[in-house]
N, C-alpha and C positions, 0 to 999 in steps of 0.2 A: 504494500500500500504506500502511495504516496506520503512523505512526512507530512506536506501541506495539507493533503487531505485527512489526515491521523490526528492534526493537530486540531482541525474544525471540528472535527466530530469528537474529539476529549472536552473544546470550548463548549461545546454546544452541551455537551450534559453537564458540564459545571454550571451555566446558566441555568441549565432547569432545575437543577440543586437548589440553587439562590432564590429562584423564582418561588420554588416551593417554599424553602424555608421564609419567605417574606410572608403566605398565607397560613402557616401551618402552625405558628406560635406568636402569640398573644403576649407583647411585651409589658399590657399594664396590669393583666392581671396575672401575668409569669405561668402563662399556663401553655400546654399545647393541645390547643385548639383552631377552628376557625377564624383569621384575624382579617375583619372585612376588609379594614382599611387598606390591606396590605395585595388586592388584586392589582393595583396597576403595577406593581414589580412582579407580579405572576405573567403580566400580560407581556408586560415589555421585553420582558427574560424568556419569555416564551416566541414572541415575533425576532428575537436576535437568536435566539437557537434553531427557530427555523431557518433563516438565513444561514447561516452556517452550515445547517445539514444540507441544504441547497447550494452552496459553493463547496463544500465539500465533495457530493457528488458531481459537479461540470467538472473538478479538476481531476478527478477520479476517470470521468472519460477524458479527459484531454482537454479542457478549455484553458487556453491561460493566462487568461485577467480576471478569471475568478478565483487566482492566486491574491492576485493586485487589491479585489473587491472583498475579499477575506481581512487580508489587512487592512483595508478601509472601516469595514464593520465593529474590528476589535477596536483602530485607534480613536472612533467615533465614541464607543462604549466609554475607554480611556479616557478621553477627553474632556465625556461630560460627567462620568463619576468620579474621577479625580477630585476635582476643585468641592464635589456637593458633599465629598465626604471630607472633604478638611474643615467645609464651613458647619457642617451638621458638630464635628467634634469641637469644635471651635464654641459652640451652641450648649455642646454638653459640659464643656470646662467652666463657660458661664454661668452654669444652674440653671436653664433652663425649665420651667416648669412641666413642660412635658414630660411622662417620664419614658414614653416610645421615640427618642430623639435619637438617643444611645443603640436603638435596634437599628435604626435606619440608616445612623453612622457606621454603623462594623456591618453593613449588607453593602451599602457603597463601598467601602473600602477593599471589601471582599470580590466586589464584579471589578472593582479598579485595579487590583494583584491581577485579577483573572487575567484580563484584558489586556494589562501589559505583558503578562510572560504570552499571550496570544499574538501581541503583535511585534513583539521582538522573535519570538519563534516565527511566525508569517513570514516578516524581514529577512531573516536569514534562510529563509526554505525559499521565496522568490527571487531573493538575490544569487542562492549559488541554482536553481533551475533555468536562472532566465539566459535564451540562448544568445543573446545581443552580446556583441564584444564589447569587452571594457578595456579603456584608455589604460 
């Protein structure tokens, strides 16, 4: 198998790890159960893991900018969860009165580890596959 395609398809069930776990436990009342609030990181983690299994199989047959569009996908993730989970911790070292600030902070930080070791592995599986010559 493809490393780039091995690597989409490992992203893409870590995202639905995260997605799950944003539904599956209740950080105000420390339980695990149903946590409504927590469907749109179920959804969103779910529409980026489909993507993923989706460039995973075109590169799998042979497409190859859906190397390119792999690593597009993770450093999108990267980019926007980065910054929201330094401000969500940022939030929690202030006292925030919520007490689900701190769930939300170590789920962002968690899809943003993800997403970087995804798109540094991406980077390095489309740079030595790609057939163009380098200077």
């Amino acid at each position: 198998m493809n490393p780039s395609s091995r690597t989409l398809r490992i992203y893409a069930v870590l995202l639905l790890a995260i997605g799950a776990a944003s539904v599956l436990f209740d950080p105000i009342a420390k339980a695990v159960t149903l946590y409504a609030e927590g469907k749109t990181g179920l959804i969103v983690c779910g529409i980026a893991a489909a993507l993923a299994v989706t460039f995973s199989r075109l590169i799998a047959s042979g497409t190859s900018w859906a190397r390119w569009a792999g690593l597009a996908l993770s450093f999108i993730l990267l980019s926007y969860c980065g910054p929201k989970a330094f401000s969500l911790a940022k939030a929690v070292s202030a006292g925030t009165e919520k007490g689900h600030i701190w769930y939300k902070a170590t789920l962002f930080a968690i899809i943003a580890v993800v997403s970087l070791w995804a798109t540094v592995s991406q980077f390095v599986n489309a740079r030595q596959n790609d057939p163009s010559p380098r200077a």
